[in-house]
PDB file of the backbone (N, CA, C, O) and the ligand in Angstrom, with CONECT records:
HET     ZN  A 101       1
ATOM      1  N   UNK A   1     -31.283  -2.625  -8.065  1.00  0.00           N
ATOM      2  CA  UNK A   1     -30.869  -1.380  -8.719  1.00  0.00           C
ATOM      3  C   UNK A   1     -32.032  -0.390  -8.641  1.00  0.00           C
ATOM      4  O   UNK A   1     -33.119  -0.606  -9.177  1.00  0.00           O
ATOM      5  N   UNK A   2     -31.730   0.744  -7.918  1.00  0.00           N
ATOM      6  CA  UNK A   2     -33.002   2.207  -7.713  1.00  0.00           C
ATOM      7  C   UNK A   2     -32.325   2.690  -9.130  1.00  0.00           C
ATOM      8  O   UNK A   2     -31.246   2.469  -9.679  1.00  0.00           O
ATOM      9  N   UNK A   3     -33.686   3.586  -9.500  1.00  0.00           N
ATOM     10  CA  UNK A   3     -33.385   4.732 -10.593  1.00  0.00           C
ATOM     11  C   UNK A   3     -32.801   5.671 -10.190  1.00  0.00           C
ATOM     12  O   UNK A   3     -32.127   6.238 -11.049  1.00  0.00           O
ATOM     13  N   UNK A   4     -32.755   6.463  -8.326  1.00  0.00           N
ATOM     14  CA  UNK A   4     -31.913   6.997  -8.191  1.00  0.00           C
ATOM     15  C   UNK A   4     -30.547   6.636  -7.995  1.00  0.00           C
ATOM     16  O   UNK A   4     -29.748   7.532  -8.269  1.00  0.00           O
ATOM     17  N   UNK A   5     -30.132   5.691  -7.641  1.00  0.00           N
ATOM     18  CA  UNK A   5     -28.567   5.193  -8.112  1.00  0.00           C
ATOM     19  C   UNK A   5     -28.384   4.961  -9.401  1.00  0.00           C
ATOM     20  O   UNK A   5     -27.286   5.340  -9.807  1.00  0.00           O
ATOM     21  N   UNK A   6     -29.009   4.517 -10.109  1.00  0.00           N
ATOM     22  CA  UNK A   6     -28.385   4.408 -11.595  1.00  0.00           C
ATOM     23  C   UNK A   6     -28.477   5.757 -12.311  1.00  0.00           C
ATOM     24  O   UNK A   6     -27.791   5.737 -13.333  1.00  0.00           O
ATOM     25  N   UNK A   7     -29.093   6.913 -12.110  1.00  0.00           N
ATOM     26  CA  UNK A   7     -29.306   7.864 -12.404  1.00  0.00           C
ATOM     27  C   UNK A   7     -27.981   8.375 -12.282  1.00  0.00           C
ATOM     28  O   UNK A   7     -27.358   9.034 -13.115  1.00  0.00           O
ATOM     29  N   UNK A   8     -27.498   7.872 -10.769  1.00  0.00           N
ATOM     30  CA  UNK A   8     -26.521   9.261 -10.365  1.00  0.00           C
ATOM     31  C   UNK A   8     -25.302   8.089 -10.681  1.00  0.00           C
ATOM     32  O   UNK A   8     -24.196   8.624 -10.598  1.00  0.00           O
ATOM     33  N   UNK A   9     -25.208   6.424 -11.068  1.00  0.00           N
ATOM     34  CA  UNK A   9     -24.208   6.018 -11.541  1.00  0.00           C
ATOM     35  C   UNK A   9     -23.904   6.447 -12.918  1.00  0.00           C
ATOM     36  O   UNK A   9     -22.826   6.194 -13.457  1.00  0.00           O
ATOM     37  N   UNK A  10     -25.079   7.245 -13.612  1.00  0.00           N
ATOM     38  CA  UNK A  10     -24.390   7.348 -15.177  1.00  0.00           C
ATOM     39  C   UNK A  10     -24.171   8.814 -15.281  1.00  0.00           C
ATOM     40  O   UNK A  10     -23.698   9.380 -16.267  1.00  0.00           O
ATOM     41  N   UNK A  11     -24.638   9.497 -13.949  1.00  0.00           N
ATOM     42  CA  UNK A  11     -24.566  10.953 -14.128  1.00  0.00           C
ATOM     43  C   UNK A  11     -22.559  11.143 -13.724  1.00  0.00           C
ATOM     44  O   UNK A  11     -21.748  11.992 -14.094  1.00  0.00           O
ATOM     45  N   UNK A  12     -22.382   9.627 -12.630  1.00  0.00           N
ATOM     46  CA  UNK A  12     -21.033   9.795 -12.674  1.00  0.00           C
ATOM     47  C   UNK A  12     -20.005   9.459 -13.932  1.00  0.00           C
ATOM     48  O   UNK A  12     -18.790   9.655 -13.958  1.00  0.00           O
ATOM     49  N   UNK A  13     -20.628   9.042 -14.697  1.00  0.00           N
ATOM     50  CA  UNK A  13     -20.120   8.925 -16.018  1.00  0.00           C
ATOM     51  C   UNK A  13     -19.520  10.609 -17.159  1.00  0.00           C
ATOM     52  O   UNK A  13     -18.914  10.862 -18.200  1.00  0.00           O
ATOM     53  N   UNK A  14     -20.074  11.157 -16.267  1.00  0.00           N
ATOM     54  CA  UNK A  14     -20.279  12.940 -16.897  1.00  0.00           C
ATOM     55  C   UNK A  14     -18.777  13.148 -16.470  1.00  0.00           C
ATOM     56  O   UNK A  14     -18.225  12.494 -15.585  1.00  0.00           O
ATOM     57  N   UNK A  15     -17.946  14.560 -17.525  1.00  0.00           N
ATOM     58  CA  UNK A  15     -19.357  15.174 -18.419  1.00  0.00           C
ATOM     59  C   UNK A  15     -19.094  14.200 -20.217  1.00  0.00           C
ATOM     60  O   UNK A  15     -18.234  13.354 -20.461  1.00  0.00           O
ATOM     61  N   UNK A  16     -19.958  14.633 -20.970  1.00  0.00           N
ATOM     62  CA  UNK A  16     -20.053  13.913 -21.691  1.00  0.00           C
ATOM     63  C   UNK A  16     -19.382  13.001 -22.611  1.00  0.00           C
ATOM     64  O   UNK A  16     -19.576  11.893 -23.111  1.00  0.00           O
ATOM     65  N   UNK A  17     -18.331  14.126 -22.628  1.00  0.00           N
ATOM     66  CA  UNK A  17     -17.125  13.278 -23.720  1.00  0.00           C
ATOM     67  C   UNK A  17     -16.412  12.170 -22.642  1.00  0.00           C
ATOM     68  O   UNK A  17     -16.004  11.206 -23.290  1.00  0.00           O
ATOM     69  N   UNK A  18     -16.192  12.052 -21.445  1.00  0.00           N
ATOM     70  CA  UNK A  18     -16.034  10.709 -20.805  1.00  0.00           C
ATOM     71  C   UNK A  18     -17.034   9.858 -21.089  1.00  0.00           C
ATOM     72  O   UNK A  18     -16.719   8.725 -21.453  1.00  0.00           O
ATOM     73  N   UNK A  19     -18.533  10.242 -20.979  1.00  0.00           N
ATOM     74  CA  UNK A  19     -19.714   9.645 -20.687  1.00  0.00           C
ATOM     75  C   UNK A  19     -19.208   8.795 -22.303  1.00  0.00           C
ATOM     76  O   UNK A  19     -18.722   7.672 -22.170  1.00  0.00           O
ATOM     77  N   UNK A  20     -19.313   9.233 -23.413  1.00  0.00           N
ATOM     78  CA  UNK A  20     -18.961   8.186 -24.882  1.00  0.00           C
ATOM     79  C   UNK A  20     -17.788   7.601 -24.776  1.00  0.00           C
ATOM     80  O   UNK A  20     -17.897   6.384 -24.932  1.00  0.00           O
ATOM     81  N   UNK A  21     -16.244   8.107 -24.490  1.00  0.00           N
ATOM     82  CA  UNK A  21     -15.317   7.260 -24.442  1.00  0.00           C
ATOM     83  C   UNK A  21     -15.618   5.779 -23.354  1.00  0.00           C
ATOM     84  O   UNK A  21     -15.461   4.580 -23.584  1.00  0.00           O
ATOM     85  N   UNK A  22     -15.975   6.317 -22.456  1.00  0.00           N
ATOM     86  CA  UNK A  22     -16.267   4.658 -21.676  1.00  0.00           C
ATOM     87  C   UNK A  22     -17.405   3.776 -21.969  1.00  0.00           C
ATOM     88  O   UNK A  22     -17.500   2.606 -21.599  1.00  0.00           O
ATOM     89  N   UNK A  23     -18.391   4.535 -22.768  1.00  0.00           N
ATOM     90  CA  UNK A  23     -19.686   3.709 -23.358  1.00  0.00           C
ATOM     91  C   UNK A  23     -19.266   2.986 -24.640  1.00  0.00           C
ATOM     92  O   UNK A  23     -19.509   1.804 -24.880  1.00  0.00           O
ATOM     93  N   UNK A  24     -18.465   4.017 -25.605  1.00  0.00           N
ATOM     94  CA  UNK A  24     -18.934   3.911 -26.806  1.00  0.00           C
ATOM     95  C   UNK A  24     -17.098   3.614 -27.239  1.00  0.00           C
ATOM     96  O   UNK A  24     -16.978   2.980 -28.287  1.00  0.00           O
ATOM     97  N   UNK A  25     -15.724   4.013 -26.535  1.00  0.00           N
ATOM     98  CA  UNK A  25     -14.727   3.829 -26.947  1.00  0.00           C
ATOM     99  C   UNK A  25     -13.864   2.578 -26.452  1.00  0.00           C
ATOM    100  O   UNK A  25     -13.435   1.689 -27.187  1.00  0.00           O
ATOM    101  N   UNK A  26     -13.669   2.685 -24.912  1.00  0.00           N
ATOM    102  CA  UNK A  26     -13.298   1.803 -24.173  1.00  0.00           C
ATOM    103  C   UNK A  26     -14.047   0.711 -23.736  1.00  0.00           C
ATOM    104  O   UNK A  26     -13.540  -0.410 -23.727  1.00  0.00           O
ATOM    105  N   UNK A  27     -15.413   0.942 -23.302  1.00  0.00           N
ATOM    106  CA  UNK A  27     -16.823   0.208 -23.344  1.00  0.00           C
ATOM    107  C   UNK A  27     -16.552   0.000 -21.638  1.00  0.00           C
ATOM    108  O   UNK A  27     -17.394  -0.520 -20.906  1.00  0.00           O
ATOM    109  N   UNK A  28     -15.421   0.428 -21.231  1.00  0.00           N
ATOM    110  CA  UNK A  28     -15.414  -0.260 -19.810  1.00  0.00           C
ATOM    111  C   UNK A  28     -16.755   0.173 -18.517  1.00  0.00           C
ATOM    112  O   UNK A  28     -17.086  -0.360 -17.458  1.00  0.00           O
ATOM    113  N   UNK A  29     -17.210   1.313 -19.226  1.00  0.00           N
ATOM    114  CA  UNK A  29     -18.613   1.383 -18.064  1.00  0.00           C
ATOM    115  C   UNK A  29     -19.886   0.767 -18.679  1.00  0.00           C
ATOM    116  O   UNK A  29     -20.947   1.370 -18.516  1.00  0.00           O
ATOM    117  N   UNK A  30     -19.868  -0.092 -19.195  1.00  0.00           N
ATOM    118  CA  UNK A  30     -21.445  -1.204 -19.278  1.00  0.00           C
ATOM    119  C   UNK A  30     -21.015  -2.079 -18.460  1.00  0.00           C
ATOM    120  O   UNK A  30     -21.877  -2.876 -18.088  1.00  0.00           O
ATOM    121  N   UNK A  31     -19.684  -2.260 -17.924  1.00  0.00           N
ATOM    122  CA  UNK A  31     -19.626  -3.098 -16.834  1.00  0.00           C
ATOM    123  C   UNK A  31     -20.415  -2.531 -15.407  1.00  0.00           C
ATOM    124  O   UNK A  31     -20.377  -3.073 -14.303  1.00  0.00           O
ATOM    125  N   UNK A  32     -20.919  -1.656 -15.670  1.00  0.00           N
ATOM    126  CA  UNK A  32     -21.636  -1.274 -14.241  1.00  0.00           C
ATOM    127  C   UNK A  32     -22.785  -2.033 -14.039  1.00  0.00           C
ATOM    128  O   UNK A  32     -23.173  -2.409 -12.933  1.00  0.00           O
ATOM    129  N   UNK A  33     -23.465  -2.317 -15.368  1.00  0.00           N
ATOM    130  CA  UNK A  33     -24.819  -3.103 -15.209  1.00  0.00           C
ATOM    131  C   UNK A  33     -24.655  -4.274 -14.847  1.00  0.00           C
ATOM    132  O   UNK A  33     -25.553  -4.944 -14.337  1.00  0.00           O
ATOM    133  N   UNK A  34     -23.479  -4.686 -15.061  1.00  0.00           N
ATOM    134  CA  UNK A  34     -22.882  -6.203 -14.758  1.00  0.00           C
ATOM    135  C   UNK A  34     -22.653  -6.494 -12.698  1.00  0.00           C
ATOM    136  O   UNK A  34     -21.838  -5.916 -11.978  1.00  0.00           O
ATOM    137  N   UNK A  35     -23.929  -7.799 -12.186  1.00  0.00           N
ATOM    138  CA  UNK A  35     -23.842  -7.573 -10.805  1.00  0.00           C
ATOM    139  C   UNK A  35     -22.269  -7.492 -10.403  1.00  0.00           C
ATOM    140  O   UNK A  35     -21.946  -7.347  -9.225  1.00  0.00           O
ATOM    141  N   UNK A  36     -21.218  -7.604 -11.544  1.00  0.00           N
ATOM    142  CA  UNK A  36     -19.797  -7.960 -10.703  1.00  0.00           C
ATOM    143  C   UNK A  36     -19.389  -6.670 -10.284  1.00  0.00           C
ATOM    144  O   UNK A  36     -18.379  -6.496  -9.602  1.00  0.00           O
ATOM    145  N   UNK A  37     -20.363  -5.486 -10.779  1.00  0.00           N
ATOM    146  CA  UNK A  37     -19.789  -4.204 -10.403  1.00  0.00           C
ATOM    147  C   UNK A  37     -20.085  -3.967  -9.120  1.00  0.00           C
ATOM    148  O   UNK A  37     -19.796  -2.892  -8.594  1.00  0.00           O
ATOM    149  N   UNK A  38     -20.813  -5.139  -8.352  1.00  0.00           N
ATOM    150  CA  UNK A  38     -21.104  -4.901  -7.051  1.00  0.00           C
ATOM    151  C   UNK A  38     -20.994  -5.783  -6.281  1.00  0.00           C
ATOM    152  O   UNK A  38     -21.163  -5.531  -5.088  1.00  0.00           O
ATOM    153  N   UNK A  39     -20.667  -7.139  -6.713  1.00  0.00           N
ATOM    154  CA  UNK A  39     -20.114  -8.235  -5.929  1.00  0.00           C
ATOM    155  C   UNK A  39     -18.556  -8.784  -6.645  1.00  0.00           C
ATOM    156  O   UNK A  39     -18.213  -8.448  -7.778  1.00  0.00           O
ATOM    157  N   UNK A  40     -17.970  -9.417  -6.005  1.00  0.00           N
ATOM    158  CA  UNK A  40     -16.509 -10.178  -6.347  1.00  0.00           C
ATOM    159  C   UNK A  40     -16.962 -11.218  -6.855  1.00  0.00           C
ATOM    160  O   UNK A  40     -18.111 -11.590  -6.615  1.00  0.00           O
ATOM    161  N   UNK A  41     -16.200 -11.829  -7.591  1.00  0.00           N
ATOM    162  CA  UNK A  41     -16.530 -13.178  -8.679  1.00  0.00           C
ATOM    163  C   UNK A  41     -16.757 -14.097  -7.663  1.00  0.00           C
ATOM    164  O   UNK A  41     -17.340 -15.168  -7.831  1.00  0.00           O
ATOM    165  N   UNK A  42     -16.233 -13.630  -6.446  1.00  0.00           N
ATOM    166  CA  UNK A  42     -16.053 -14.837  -4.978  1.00  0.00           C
ATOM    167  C   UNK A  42     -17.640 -15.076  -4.240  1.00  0.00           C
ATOM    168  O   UNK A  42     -18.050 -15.950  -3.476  1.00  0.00           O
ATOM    169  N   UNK A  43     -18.226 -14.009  -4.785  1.00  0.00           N
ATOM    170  CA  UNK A  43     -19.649 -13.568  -4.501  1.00  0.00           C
ATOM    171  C   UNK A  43     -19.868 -12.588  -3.216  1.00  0.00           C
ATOM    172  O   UNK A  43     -20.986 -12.115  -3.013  1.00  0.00           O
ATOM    173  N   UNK A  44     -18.650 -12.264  -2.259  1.00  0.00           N
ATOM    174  CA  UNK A  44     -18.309 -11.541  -1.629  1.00  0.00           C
ATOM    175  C   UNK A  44     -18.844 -10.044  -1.982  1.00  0.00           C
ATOM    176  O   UNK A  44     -18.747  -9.665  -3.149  1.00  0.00           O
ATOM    177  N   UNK A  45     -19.465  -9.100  -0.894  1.00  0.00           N
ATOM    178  CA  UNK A  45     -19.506  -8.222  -1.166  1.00  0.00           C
ATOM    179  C   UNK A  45     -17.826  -7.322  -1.515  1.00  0.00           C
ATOM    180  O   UNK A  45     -16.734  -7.457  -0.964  1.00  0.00           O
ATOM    181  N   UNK A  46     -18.467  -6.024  -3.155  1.00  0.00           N
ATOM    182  CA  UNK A  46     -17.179  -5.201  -3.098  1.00  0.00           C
ATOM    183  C   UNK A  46     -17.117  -4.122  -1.874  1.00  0.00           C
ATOM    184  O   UNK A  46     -18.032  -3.457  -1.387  1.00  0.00           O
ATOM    185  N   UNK A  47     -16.055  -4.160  -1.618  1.00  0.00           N
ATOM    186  CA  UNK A  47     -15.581  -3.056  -0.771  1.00  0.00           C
ATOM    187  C   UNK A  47     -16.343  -1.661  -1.032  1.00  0.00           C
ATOM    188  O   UNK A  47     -16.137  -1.033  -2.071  1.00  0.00           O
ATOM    189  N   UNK A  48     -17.229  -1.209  -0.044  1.00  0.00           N
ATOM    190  CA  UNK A  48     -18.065   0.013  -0.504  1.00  0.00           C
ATOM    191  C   UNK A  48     -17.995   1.179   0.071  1.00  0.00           C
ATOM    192  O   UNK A  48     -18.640   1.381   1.099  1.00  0.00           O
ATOM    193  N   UNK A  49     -17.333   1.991  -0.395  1.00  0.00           N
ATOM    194  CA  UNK A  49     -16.839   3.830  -0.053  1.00  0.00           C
ATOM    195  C   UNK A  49     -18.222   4.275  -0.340  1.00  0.00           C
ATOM    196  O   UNK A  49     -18.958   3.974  -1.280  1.00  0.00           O
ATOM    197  N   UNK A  50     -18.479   5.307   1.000  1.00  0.00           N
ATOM    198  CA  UNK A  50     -20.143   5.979   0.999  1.00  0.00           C
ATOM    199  C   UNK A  50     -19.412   7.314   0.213  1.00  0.00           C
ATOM    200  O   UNK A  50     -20.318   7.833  -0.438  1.00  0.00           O
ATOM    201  N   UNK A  51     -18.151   8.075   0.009  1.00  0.00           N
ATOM    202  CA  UNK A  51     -18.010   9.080  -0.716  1.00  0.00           C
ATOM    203  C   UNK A  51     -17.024   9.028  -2.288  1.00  0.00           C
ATOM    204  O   UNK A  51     -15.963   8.470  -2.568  1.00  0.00           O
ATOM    205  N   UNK A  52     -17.794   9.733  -2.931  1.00  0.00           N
ATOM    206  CA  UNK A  52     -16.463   9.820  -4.312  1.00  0.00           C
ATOM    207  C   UNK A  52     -15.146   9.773  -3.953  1.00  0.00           C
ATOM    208  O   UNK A  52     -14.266   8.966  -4.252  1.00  0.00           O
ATOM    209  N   UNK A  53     -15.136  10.699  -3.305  1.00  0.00           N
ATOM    210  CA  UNK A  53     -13.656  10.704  -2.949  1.00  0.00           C
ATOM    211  C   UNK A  53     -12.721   9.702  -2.407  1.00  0.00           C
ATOM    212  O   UNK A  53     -11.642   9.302  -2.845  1.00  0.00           O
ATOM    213  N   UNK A  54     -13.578   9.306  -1.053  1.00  0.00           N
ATOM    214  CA  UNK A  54     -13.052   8.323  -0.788  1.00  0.00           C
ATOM    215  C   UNK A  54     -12.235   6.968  -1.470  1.00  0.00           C
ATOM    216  O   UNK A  54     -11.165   6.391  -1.282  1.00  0.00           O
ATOM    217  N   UNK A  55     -13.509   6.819  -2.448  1.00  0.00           N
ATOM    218  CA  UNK A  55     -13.328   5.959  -3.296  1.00  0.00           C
ATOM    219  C   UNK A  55     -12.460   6.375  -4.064  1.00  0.00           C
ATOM    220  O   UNK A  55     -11.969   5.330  -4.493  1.00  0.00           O
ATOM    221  N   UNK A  56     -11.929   7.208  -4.535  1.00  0.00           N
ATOM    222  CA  UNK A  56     -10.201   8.077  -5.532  1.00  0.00           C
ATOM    223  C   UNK A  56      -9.556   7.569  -4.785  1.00  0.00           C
ATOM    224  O   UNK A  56      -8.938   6.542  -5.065  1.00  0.00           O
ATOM    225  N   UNK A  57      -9.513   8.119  -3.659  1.00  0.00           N
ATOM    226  CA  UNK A  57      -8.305   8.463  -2.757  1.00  0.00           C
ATOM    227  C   UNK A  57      -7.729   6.586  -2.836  1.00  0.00           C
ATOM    228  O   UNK A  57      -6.888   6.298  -3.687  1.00  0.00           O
ATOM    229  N   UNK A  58      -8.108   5.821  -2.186  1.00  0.00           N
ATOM    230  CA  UNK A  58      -8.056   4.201  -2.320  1.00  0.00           C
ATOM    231  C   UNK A  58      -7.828   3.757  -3.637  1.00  0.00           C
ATOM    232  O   UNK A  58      -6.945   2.924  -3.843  1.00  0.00           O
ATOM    233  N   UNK A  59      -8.596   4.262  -4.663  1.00  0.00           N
ATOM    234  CA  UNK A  59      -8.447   3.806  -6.142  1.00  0.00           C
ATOM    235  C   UNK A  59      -6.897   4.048  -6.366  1.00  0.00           C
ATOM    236  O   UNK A  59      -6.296   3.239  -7.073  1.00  0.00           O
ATOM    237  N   UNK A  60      -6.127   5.254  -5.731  1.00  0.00           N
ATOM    238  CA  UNK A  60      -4.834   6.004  -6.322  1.00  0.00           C
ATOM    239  C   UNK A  60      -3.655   4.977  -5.138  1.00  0.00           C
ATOM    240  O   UNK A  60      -2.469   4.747  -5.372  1.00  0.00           O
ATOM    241  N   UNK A  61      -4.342   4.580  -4.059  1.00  0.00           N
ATOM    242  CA  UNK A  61      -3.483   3.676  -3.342  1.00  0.00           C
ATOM    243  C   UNK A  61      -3.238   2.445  -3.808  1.00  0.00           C
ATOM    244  O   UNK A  61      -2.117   1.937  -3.822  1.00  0.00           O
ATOM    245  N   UNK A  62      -4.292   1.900  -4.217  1.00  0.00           N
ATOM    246  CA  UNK A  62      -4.277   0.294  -4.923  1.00  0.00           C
ATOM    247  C   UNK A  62      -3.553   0.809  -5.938  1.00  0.00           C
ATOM    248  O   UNK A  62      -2.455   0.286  -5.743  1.00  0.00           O
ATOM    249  N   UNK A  63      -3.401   1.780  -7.301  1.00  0.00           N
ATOM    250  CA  UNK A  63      -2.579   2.135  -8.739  1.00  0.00           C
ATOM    251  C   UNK A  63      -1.136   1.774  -7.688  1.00  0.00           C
ATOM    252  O   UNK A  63      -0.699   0.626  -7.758  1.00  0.00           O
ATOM    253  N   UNK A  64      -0.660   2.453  -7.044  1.00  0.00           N
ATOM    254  CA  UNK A  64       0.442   2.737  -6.240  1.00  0.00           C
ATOM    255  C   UNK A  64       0.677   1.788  -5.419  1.00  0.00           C
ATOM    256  O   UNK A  64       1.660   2.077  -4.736  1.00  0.00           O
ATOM    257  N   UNK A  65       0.124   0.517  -5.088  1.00  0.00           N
ATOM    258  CA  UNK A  65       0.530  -0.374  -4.284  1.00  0.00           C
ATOM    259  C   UNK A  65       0.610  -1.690  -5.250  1.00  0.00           C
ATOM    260  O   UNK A  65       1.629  -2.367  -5.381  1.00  0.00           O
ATOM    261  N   UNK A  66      -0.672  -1.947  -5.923  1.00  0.00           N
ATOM    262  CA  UNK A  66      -0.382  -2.863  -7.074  1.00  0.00           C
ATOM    263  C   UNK A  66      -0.263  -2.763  -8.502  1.00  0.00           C
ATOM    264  O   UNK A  66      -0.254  -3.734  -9.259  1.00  0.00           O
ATOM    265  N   UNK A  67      -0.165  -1.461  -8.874  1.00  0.00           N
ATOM    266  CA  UNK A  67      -0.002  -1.209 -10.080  1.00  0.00           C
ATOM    267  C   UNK A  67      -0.687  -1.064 -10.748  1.00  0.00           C
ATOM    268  O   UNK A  67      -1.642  -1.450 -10.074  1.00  0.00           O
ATOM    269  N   UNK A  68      -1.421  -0.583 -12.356  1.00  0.00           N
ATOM    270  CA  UNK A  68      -2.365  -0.531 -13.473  1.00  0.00           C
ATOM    271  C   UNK A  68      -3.426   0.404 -12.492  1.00  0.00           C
ATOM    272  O   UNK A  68      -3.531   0.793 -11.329  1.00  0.00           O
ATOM    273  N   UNK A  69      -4.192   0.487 -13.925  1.00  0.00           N
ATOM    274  CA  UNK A  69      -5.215   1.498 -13.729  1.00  0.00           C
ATOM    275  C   UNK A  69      -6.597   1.657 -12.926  1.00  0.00           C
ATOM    276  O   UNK A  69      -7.689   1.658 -13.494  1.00  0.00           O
ATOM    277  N   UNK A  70      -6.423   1.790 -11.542  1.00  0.00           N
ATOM    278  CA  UNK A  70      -8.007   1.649 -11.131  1.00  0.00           C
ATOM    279  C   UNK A  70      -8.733   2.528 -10.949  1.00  0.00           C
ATOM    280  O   UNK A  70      -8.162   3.607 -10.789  1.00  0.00           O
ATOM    281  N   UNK A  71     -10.163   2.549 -10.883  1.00  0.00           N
ATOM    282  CA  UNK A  71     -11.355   3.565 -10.792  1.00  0.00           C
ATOM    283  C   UNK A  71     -11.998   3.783  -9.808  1.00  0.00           C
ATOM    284  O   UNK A  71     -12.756   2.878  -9.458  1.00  0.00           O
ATOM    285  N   UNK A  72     -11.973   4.583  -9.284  1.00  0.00           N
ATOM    286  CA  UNK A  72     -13.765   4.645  -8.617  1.00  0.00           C
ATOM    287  C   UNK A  72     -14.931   4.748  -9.322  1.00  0.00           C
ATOM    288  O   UNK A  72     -14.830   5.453 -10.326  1.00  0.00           O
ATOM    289  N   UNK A  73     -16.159   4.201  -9.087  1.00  0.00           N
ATOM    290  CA  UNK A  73     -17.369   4.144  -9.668  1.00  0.00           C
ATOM    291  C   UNK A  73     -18.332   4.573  -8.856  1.00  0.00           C
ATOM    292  O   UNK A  73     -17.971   4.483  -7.683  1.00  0.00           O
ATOM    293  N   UNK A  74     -19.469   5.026  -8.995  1.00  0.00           N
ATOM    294  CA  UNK A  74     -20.641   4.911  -8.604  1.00  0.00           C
ATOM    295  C   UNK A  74     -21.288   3.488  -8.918  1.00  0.00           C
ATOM    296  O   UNK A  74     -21.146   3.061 -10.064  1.00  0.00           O
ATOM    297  N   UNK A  75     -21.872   2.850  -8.141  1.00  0.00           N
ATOM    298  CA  UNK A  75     -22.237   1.469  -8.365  1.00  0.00           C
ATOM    299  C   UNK A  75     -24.100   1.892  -8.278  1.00  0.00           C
ATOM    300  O   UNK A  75     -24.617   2.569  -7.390  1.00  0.00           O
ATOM    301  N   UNK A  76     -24.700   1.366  -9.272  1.00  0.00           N
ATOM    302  CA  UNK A  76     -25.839   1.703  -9.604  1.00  0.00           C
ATOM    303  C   UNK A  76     -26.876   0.573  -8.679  1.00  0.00           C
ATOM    304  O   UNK A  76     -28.105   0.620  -8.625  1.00  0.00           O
ATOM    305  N   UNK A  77     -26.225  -0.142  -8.188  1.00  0.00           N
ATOM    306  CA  UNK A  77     -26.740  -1.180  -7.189  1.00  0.00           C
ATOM    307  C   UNK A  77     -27.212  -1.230  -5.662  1.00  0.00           C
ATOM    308  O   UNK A  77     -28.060  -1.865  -5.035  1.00  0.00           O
ATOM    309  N   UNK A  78     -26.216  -0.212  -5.354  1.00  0.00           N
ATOM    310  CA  UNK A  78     -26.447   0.083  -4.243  1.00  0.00           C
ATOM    311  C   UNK A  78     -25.918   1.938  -4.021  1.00  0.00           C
ATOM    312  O   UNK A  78     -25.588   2.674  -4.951  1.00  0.00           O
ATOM    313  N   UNK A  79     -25.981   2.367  -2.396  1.00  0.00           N
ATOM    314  CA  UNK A  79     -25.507   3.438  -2.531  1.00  0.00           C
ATOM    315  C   UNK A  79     -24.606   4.330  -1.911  1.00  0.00           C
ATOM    316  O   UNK A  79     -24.598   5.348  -1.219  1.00  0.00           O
ATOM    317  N   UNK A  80     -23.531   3.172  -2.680  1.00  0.00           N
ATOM    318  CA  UNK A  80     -21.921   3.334  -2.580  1.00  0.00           C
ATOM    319  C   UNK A  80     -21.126   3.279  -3.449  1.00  0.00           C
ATOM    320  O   UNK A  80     -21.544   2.729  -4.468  1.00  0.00           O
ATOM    321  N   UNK A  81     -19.761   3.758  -3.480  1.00  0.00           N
ATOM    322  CA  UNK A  81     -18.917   3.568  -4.448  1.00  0.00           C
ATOM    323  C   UNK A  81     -18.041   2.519  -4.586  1.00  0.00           C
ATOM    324  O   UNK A  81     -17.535   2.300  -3.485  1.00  0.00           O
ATOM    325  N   UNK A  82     -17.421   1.395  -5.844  1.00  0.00           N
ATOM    326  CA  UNK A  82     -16.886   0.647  -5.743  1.00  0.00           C
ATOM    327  C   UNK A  82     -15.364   1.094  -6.293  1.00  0.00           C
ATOM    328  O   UNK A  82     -15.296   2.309  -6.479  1.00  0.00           O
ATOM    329  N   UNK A  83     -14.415   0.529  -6.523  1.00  0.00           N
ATOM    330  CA  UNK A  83     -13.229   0.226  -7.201  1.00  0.00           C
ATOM    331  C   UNK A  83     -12.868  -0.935  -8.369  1.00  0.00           C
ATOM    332  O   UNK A  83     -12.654  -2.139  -8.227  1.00  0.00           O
ATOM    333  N   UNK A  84     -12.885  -0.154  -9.497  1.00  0.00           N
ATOM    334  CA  UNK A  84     -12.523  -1.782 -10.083  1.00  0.00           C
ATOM    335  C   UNK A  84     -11.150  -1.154 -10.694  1.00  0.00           C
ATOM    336  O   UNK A  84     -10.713  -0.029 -10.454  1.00  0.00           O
ATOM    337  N   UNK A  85     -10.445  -2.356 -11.725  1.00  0.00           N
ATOM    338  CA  UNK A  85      -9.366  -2.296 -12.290  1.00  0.00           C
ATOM    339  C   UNK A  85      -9.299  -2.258 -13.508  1.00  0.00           C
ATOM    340  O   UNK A  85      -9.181  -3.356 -14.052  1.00  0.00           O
ATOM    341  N   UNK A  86      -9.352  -0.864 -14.521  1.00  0.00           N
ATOM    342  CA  UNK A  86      -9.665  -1.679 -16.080  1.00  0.00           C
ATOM    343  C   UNK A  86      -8.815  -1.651 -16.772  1.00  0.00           C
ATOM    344  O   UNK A  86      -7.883  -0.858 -16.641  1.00  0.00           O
ATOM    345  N   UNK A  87      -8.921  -2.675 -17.878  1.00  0.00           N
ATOM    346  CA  UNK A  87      -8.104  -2.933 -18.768  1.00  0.00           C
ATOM    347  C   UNK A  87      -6.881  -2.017 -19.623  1.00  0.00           C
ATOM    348  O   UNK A  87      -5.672  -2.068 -19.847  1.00  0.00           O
ATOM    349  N   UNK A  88      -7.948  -1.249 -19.895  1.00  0.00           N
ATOM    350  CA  UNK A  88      -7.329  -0.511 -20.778  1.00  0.00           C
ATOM    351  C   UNK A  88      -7.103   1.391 -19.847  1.00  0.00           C
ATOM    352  O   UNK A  88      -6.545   2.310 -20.447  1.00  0.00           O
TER     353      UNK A  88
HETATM  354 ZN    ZN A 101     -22.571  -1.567  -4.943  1.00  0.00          ZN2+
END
């Protein structure tokens, strides 16, 4: 983990009132610090989009192909974007 990726993974957390609902409401972005935000439980690397967008655009195909809510992230690990699926 660089300080400039984690910098710009929590700057993707912005702007602020997201930045507390996913810290402080939903809690679902402290999963970023977690290595699974950058590997599969399989230990497999995650699938890594070099742009934001990219990473939407796929996030809105997987909602639409398998259903529930997924994200793009900035992954503070490396310097790419991942997809996960959250809960809530
Ligand atoms: Zn990563």
């Amino acid at each position: 983990m660089t300080i400039k990726n984690l910098l710009l993974a929590l700057h993707d957390q912005l702007p602020l009132k997201r930045f507390i609902k996913n810290f402080f409401i939903t809690g679902n972005a402290w999963g970023m610090f977690s290595k699974y935000s950058h590997i599969k439980k399989d230990g497999k690397l995650k699938q890594s989009y070099p742009t934001k967008i990219k990473a939407v655009n796929a996030a809105n195909s997987m909602g639409i192909k398998y259903g529930g809510n997924y994200s793009a992230y900035k992954c503070p690990h490396c310097d790419g974007f991942h997809i996960g699926k959250n809960k809530i």
